[in-house]
C-alpha positions in Angstrom: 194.5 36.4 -13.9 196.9 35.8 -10.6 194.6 37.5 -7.9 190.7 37.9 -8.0 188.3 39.3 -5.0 188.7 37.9 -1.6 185.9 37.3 1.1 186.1 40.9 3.7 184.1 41.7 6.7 181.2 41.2 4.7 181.6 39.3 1.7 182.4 40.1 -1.4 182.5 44.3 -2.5 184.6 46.1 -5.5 184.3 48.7 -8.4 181.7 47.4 -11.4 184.3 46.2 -14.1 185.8 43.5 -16.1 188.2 41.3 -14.7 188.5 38.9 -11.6 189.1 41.9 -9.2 186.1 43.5 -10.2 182.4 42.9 -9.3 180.9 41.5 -12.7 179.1 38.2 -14.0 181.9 36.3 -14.4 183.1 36.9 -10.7 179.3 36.0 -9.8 179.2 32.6 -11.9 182.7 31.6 -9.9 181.4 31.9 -6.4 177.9 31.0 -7.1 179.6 28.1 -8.6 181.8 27.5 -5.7 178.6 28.3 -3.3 176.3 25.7 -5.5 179.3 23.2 -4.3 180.2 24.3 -0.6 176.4 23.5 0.3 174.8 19.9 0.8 172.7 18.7 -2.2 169.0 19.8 -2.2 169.2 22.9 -0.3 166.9 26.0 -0.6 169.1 29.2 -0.8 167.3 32.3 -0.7 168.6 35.1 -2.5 167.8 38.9 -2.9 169.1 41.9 -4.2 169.0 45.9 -3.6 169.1 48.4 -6.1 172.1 48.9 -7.5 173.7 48.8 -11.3 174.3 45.3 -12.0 172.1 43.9 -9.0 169.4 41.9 -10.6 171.9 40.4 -13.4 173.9 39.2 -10.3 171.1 37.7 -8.5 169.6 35.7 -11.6 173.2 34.5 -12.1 173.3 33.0 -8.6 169.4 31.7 -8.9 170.5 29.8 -12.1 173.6 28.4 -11.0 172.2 26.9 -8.0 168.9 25.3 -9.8 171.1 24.0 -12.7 173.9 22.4 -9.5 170.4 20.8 -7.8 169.4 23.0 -5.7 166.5 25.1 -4.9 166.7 28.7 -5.6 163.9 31.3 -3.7 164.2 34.6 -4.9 163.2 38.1 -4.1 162.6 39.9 -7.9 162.2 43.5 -6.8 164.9 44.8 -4.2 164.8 44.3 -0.7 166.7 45.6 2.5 169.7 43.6 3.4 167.9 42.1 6.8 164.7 41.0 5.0 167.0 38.2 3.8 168.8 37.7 6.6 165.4 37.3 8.5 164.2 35.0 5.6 167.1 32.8 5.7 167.1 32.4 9.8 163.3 32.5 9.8 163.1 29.3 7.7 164.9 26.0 6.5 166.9 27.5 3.8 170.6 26.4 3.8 171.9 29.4 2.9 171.3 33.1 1.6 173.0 35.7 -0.5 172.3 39.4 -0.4 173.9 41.1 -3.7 174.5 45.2 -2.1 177.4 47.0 -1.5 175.5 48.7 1.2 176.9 51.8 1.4 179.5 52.3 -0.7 179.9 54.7 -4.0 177.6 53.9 -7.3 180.4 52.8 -8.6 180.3 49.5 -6.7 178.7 46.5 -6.0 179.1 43.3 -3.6 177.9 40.1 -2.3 177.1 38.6 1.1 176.7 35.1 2.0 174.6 33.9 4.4 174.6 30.6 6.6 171.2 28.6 7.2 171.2 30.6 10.8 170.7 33.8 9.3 174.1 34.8 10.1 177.0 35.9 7.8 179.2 33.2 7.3 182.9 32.9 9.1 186.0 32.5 7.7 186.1 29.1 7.7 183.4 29.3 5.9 184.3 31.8 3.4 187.8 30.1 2.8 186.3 26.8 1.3 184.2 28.9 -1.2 187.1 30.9 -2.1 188.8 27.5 -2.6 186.2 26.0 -4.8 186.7 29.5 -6.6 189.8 28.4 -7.6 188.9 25.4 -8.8 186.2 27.7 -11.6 187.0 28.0 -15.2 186.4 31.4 -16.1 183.6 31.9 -17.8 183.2 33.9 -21.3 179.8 34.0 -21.8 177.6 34.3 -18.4 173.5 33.8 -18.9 171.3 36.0 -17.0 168.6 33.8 -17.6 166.5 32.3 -14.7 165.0 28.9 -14.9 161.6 28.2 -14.9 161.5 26.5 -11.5 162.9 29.4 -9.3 160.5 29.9 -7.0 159.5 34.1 -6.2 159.3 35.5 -2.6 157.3 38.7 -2.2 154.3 40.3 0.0 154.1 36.8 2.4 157.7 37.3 3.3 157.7 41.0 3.8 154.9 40.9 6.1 156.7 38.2 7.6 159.4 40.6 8.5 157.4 43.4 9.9 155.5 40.7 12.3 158.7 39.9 13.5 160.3 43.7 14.6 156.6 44.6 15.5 157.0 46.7 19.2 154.1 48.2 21.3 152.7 51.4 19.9 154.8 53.7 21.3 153.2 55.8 24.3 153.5 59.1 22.6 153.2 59.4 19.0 156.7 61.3 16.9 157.1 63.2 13.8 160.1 61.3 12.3 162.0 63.3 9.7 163.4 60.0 7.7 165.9 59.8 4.5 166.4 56.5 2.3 169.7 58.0 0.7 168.4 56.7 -2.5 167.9 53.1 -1.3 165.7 49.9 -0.9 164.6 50.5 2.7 162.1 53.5 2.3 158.7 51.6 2.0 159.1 49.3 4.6 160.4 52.0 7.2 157.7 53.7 6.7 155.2 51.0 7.1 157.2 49.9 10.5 157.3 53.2 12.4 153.6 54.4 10.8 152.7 50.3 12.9 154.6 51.3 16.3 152.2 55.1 15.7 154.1 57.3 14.2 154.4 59.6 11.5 157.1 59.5 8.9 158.1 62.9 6.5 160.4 61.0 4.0 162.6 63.3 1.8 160.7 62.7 -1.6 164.1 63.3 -3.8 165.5 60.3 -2.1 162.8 57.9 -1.0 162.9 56.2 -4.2 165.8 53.6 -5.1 168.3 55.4 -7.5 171.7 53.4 -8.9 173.1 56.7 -9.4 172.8 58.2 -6.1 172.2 61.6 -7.4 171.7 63.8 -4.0 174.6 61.2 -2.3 178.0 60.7 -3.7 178.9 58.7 -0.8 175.5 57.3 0.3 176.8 56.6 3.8 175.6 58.3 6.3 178.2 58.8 8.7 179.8 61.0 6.1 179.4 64.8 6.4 176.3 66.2 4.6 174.5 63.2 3.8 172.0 63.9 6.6 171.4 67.9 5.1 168.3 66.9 3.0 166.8 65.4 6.0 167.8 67.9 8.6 166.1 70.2 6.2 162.9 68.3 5.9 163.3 68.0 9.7 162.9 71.9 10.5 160.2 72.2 8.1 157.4 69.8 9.7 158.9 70.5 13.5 160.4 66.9 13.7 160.7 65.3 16.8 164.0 63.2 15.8 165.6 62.6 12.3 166.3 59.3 11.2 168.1 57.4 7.8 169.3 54.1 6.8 171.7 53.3 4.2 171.2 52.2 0.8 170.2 48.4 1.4 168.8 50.0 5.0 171.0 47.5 7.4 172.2 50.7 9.1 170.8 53.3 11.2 171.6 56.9 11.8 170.2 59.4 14.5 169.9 63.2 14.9 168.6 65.2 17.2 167.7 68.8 17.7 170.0 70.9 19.7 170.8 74.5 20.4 172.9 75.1 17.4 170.2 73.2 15.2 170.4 69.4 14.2 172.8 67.0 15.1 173.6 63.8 14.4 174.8 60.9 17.2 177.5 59.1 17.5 177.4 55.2 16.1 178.4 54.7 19.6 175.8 57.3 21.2 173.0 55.0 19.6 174.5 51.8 20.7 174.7 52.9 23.8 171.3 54.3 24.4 169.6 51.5 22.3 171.6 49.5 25.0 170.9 51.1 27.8 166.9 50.7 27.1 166.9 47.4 26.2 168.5 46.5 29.2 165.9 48.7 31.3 162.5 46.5 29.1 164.7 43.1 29.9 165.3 41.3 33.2 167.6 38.1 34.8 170.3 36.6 32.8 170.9 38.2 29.9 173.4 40.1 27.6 174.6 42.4 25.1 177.4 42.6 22.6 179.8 45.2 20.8 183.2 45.3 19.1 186.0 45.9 20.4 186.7 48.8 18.4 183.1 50.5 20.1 183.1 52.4 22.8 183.7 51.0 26.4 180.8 52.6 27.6 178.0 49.6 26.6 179.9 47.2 29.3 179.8 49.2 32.3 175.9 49.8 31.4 175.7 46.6 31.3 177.3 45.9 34.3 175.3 48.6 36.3 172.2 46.9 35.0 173.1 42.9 36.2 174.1 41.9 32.4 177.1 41.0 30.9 178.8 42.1 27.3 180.6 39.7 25.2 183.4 41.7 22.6 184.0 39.9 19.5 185.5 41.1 16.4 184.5 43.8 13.6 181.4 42.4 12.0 178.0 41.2 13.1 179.2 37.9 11.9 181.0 37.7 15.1 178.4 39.7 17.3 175.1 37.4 16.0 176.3 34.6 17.3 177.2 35.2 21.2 173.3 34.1 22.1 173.3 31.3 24.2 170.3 29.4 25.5 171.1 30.1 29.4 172.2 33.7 28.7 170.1 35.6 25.9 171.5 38.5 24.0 169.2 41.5 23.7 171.0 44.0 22.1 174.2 44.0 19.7 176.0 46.9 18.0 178.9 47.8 16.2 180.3 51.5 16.0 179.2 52.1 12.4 176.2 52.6 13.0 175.2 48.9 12.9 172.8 47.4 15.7 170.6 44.3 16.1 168.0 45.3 18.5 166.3 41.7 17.6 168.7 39.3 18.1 166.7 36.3 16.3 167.9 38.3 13.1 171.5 37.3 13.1 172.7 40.7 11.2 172.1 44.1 11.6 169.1 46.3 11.0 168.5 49.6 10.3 164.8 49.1 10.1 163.9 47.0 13.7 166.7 49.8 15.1 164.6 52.5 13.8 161.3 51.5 15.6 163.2 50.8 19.1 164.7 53.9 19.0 161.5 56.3 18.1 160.3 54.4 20.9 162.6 55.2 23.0 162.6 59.1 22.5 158.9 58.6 22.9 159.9 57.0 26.3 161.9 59.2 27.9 159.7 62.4 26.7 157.2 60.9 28.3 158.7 61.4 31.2 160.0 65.1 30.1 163.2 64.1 28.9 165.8 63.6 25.8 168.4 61.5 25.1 170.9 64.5 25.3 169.4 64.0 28.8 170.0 60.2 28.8 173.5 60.4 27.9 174.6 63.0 30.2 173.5 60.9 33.1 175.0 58.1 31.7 178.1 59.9 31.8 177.7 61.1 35.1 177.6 57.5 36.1 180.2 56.1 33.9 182.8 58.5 32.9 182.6 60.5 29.4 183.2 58.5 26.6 184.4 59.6 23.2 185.0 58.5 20.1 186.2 58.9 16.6 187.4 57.2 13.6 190.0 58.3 11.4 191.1 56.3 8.0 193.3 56.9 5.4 192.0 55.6 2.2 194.5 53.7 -0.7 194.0 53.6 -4.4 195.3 51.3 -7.7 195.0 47.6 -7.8 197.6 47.3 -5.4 195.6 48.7 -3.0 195.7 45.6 -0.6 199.6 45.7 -0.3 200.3 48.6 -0.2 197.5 48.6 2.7 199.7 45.2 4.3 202.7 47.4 4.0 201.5 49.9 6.0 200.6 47.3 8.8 203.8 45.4 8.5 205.5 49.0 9.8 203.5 49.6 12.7 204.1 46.6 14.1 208.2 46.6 12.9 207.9 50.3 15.0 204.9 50.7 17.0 204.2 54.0 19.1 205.4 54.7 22.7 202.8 57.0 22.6 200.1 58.5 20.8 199.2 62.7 21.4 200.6 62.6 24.2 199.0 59.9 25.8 201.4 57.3 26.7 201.0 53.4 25.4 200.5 51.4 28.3 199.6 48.3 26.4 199.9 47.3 22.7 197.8 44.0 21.9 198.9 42.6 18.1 195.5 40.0 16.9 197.2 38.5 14.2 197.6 35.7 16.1 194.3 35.8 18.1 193.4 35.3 21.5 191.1 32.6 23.5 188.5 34.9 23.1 189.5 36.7 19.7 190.0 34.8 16.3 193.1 35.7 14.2 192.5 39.2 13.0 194.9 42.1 11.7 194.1 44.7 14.3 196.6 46.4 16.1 195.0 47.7 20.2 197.2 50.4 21.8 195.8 50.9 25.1 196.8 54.9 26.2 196.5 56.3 29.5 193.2 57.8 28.7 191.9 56.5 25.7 192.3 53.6 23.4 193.3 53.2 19.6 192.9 50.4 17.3 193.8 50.1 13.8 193.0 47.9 11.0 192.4 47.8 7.8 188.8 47.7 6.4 187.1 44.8 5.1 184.9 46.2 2.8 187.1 49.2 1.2 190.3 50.2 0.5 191.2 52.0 3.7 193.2 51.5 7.0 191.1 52.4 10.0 191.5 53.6 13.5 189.3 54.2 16.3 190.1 56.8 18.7 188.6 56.6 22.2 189.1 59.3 24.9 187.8 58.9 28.6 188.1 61.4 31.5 185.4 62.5 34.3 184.4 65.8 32.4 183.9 66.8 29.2 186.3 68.9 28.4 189.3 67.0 29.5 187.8 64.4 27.4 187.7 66.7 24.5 191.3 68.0 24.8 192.5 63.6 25.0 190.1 63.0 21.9 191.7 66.2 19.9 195.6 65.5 21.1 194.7 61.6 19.1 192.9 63.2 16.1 195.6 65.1 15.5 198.6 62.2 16.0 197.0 59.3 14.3 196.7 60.1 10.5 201.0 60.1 10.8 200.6 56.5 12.0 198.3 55.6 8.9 200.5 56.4 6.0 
């Protein structure tokens, strides 16, 4: 066993499977191990767990490891969404937290995320001393699933916690919200947050309910095409005033909207850039927001119009949690995959608390006699239209990783001159980092109109890039956006 699962954008994720490059108890018992010994002695971790095949094995191996190393171990027995923890974690003294999901990834997976006593996904420093005590692990043969008596159980107290915390006004007019769980952990609490903030919630029934399986959603993500159907159905059938879905462990939000040709879904950048552009309007003085620097350019010149600034960090709210400071407070963070922190005191992202501020926010503006179709079309008026896409080109075998670094190794050995027809202008390599921008394997070609950026994923086996057209109309930003859809997937293999 030369090789075993590294720490990506968030944590640990792989196939269900024997072996060290597979999620299974043995790979659990090593970095709980490793975790048990990264972390002063005494600490409280909390831990929780969605849905998934192998979830709750995973979980009691990490609350036993950690009682019988010292510590104390608080955990969540029935699943919870991925930012209950998080909120836990930063919401108390607890040293440390793991969330056992592979969000929203196939059935076939499953994954681990580690979290520091901020609430906050660790960094890479952090992640490379665990995956060095790793090392130092015996593998295990036999791995006990059995939790000691003096794990102490979180439940209803914590929950309620939660929903104090991402508690808004009740909205000034009440929606019909056409909502989908995809099968995962965040459907009761969704409904219970937007039913608070006044409105009513038409779940789809065949996928409210948590389901390892995935039966409606071979791909329970819901950027991907025809995940949203279901609900889009449901939608036209009680005369829904928006549709929205989270992702399995329900740290993710999608959006769609009602148009001429029927239901459509936003852009991960349309929502961060309307959730950002209202949170900005509610909020006044010093203040600011955060993205990527593979979103959309758009947030930053809202921000400037509205006397705030916008910080850029790296893929992963990891990065984007922590650009709060005490003289200038963040109110909004996103990240283009449909990620967004509209509660900065929870250092992650939330599908849930996202949910809530944007139902109030199309309860806003059609209070008024408006829609965010509206919204954004002014916004572009002001800004320049932004737009943006995302191919990736997806690897498979064990050898996934290299031939993935291979790939990467001959863009930068012959990178492009120019890309559809838009000529380079700049090419910026991170390998190296920046002042601003730790070492990272991202590649930023800067076109004359648009912007691409490729790197690989940290949580699947693909190489990404993000496509980014701007012009002063629509349709010459359409024509840019098409030229780089079609150039780039000959840049990706």
């Amino acid at each position: 066993m030369t090789d075993r699962l590294r720490f990506g954008t968030a944590g640990l994720r792989a196939a269900l499977g024997a072996g060290p490059l597979r999620m299974n108890t043995q790979v659990v018992e090593q970095v709980a191990v490793a975790i048990a010994r990264w972390l002063p002695s005494g600490s409280t971790v909390i831990i929780g767990r969605d849905a998934r095949y192998g979830s709750e094995d995973f979980a009691h191996v990490t609350a036993r490891v950690l009682v019988e190393a010292g510590h104390d171990a608080q955990l969540f027995p029935e699943p919870v969404p991925t930012p209950v923890v998080a909120w836990a974690v930063g919401s108390t003294d607890a040293a440390a937290g793991v969330m056992v999901t592979a969000s929203h990834n196939p059935a076939t997976d499953n994954g681990y995320k580690v979290y520091a006593s901020d609430g906050g996904q660790i960094l890479p420093n952090d992640a490379a001393v665990i995956e060095e005590l790793m090392d130092q692990v015996t593998w295990p043969d036999v791995v006990s699933t059995e939790l000691p008596p003096t794990v102490e159980f979180l439940g209803e107290r914590e929950i309620e916690g939660y929903l104090s915390a991402i508690d808004r006004p009740v909205a000034p007019r009440a929606l019909t919200v056409a909502y989908t769980a995809l099968h995962g952990v965040g459907g009761e609490l969704f409904v219970q947050a937007l039913e608070r903030a006044g409105h009513r919630v038409e779940s789809v029934p065949e996928q409210h309910t948590p389901d390892p399986d995935f039966p409606t959603a071979a791909f329970p993500n819901p950027e991907e095409s025809g995940t949203l159907d279901l609900v889009m159905a449901l939608a036209d059938r009680c005369d829904a005033d928006v549709v929205l879905a989270n992702d399995p462990d329900a740290d993710r939000l999608a959006v769609a909207v009602r148009r001429d040709a029927g239901w459509e879904r936003l852009t991960g950048d349309q929502i961060g850039v309307l959730l950002g552009w209202y949170l900005l309007g509610q909020t006044e003085g010093d203040r600011a927001v955060a993205t990527t620097i593979v979103s959309s350019s758009m947030l930053s010149k809202v921000a400037e119009a509205a006397g705030a600034s916008c910080h850029h960090t790296l893929t992963g709210f990891k990065w984007l949690a922590r650009t709060d400071t005490p003289d200038v407070p963040l109110v909004f963070a996103y990240e283009e995959a449909l990620g967004y922190s509209v509660l900065p005191s929870i250092r992650d992202k939330d599908g849930i608390s996202a949910g809530v501020v944007f139902a109030e926010l199309v309860s806003t503006v059609a209070q008024f006699g408006h829609t965010v179709d509206e919204v954004l079309k002014d916004l572009s008026e002001q800004h320049g239209v932004h737009l943006t896409s995302q191919v990736s080109a997806r690897f498979e075998g064990d050898d996934s990783m290299a031939q993935m670094t291979a790939q990467m190794a001959a863009l930068r050995a012959a990178p492009p001159i120019d890309v559809g027809g838009l000529p380079v202008v700049e090419a910026v390599d991170l390998i190296d980092g920046t002042p601003d921008l730790a070492p990272s394997n991202v590649l930023i070609y800067h076109l004359d109109g648009g912007r691409l950026i490729i790197r690989p994923s940290g949580t699947e086996p693909k190489i990404k890039a993000y496509l980014e057209s701007v012009a002063i109309d629509q349709a010459a930003a359409g024509e840019r956006l098409a030229a780089l859809t079609e150039a780039v997937p000959a840049l990706l293999r």
